[in-house]
TIMAR-266789 format. One record per residue (C-alpha): x negated, y negated, z negated; residue in one letter. Coordinates in steps of 0.5 Angstrom, whole numbers, padded with zeros to 4 digits, always signed. Layout:
// TIMAR-266789
XYZa/...
This chain:
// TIMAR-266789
+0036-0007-0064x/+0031-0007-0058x/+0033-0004-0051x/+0029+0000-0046x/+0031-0005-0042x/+0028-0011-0046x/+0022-0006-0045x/+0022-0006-0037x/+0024-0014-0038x/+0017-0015-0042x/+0013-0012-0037x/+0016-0014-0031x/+0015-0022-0034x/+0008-0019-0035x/+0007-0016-0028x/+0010-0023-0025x/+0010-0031-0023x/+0017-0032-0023x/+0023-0030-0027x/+0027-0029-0019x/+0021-0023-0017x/+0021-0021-0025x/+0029-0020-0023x/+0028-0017-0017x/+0022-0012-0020x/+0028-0010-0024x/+0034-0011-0020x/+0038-0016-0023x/+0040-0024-0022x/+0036-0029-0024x/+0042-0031-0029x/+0042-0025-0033x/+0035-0023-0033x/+0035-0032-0037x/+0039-0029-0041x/+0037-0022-0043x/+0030-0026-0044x/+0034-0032-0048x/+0037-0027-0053x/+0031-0023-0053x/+0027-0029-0056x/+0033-0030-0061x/+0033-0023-0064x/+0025-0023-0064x/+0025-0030-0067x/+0020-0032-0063x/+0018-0035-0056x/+0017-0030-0051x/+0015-0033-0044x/+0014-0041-0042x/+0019-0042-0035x/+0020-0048-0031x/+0022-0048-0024x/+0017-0045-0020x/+0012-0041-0025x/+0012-0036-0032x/+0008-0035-0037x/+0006-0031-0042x/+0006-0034-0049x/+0001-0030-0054x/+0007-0026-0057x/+0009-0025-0050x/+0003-0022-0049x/+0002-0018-0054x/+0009-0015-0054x/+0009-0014-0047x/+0003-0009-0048x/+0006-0006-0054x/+0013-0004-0049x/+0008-0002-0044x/+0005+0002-0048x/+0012+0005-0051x/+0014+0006-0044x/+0008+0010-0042x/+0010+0015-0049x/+0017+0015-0047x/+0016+0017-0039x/+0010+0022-0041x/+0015+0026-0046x/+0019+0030-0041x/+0011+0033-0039x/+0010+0035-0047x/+0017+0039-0046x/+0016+0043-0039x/+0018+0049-0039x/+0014+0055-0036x/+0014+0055-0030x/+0012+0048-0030x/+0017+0044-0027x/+0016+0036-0027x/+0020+0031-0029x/+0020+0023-0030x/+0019+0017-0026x/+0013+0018-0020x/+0012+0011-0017x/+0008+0011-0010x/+0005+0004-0008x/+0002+0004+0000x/+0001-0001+0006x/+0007-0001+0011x/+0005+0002+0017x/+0002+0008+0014x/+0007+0009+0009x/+0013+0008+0013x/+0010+0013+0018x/+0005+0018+0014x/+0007+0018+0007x/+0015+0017+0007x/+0015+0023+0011x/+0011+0028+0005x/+0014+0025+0000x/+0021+0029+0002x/+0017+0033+0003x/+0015+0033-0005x/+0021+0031-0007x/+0024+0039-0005x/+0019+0042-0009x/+0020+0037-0014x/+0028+0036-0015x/+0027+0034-0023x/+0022+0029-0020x/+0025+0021-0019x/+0020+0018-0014x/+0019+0011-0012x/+0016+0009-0006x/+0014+0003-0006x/+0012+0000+0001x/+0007-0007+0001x/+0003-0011+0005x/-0003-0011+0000x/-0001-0005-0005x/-0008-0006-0007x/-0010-0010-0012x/-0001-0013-0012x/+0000-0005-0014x/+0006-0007-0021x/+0007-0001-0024x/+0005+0004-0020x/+0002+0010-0022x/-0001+0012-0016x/-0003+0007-0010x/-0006+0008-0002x/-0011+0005+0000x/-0015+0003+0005x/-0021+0002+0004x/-0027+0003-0003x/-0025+0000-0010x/-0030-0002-0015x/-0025-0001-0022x/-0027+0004-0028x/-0020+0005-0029x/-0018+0008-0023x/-0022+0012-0018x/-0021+0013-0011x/-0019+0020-0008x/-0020+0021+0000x/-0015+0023+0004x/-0016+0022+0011x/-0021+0019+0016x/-0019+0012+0018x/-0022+0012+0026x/-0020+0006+0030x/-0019+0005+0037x/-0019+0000+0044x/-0013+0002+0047x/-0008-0002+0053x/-0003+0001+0058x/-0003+0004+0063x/+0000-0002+0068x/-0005-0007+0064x/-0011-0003+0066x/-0008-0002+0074x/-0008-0010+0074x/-0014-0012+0069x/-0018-0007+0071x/-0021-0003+0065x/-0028-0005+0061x/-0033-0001+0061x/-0038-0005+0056x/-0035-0009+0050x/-0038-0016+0053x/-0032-0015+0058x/-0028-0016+0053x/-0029-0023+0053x/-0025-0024+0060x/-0019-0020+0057x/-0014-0021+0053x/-0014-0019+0046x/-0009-0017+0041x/-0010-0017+0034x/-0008-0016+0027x/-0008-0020+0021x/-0010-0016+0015x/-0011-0018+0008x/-0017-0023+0008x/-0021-0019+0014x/-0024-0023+0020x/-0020-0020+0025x/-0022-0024+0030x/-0030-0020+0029x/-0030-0013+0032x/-0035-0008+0031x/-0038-0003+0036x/-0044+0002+0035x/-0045+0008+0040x/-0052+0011+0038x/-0057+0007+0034x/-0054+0001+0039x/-0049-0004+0035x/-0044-0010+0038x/-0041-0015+0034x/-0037-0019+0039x/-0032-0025+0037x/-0026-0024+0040x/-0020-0030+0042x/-0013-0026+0041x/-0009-0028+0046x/-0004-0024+0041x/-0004-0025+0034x/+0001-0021+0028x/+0001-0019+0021x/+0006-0013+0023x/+0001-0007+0026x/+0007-0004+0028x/+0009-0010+0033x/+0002-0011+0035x/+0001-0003+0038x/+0008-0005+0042x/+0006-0011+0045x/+0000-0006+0048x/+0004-0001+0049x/+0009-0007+0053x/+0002-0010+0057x/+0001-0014+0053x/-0007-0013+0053x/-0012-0009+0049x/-0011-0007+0042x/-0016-0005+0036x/-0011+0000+0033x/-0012+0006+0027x/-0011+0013+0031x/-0006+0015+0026x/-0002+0009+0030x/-0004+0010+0037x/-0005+0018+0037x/+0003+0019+0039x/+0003+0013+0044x/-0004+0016+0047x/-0001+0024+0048x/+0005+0021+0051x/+0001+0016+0056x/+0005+0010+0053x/-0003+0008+0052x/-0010+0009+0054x/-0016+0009+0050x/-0021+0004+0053x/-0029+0005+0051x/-0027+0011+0048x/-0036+0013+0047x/-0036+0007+0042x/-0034+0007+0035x/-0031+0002+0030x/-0031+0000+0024x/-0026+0004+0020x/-0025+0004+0013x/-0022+0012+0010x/-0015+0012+0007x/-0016+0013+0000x/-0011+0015-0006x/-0012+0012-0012x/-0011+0015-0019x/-0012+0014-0026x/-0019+0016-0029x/-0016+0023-0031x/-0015+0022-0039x/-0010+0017-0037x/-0008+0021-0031x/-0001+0025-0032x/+0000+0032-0030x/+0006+0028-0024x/+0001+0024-0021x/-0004+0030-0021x/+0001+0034-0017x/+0002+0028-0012x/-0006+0028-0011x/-0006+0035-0010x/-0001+0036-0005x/-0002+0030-0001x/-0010+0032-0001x/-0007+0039+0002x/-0002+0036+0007x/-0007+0031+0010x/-0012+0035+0011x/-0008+0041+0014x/
């Protein structure tokens, strides 16, 4: 007989390059789940996946059966809504993906929040550095920026505005730019994104727009540690408001060129197109789009 757990094994294999990723997704060793798949493939008589030591792929039957066990998995997880009682208590699986900083600083703490509102609810939170398009098996995921997919549209949250911002002692000792060609003669810190040309900041400040190309002095993949250095002395950094605002209130940093303005992108949700859209992550969409804009 087949197993739900033959079920999220297909799917985990459809969803990764490698046995040891699949084996993480589902919270085994590589051993077992070689196993799992060997006695999978005996019992179904077929071949489900070819493997060797670096990369896995689907066969045609693996394909098929890995769309069928994503399609039963959906049915089983949905069945709980199907039986909510009146006062429309949710149950299930909720599985958030978004990008680390903001996830770890601004999504973590409303989904405890969900969480009390929800106790029936089992929600995963799923932190990335490209949530989008490396998103698995998430129902929902935060993203920073615009999407084109017909399956999924994007609900905005909040804005996204970026600022320049140093120390105070960086200042005192640089002095502070009062054009964005000064910045040429300062040292920069930036943020490796994606697969974002850092290195090009964009300033507008009425009908006039500066795009400059800046030499880092600092560079990182970790937004977290670039706003560190800034607040430590290290130089200017571009940074989200969400990030800096803290360390701007406390006087750790010091907006710079603050009557300029940068390219920002908006921090959006992405759901499903609402007939695939389960009344879980409506909830989510509703309370988040509440809580972000209070």
């Amino acid at each position: 007989m087949i197993a739900l757990e033959d079920l999220r094994l297909a799917v985990a294999l459809s969803r990764c390059e490698s046995l040891s990723a699949a084996a993480r997704v589902l919270n085994v060793s590589p051993p077992a789940l070689s196993m799992r798949l060997r006695k999978l493939e005996t019992h179904l008589g077929i071949t489900l996946a070819n493997r060797d030591a670096r990369r896995l792929s689907l066969t045609a039957d693996g394909e098929r059966f890995a769309r069928e066990s994503a399609h039963l998995l959906e049915q089983l997880e949905a069945l709980p809504e199907s039986f909510r009682q009146r006062d429309e208590r949710l149950a299930g699986t909720l599985r958030l993906a978004a990008p680390f900083g903001y996830g770890r600083q601004r999504i973590a703490p409303l989904l405890a929040r969900f969480a009390k509102l929800h106790p029936q609810l089992c929600l995963h939170l799923d932190l990335r550095e490209t949530p989008w398009p490396d998103r698995h098996d998430s129902d929902a995921v935060i993203h920073i920026g615009s999407l084109n997919d017909s399956l999924w549209i994007a609900r905005p949250l909040a804005q996204n505005h970026r600022w320049l911002c140093a120390s105070a002692a960086y200042l005192e000792q640089h002095g502070v730019p009062s054009t964005p060609e000064e910045l040429a003669r300062h040292r920069c810190i930036c943020i490796r994104e994606n697969d974002e040309d850092v290195t090009l900041w964009h300033l507008s400040k009425g009908q006039v727009k500066k795009t400059l190309r800046i030499e880092p002095a600092l560079l990182s993949n970790d937004g977290s540690v670039a706003r560190r250095w800034a607040e430590q002395g290290a130089g200017i950094v571009l940074r989200s408001q969400w990030d800096v605002s803290d360390a701007i209130a406390s006087g750790r940093l010091v907006r710079v060129l603050a009557d300029w303005q940068l390219a920002s992108a908006p921090i959006n949700l992405l759901v499903p197109v609402r007939k695939h859209r389960s009344a879980r992550v409506q909830a989510l969409m509703e309370f988040l789009e509440t809580a972000l804009k209070a």
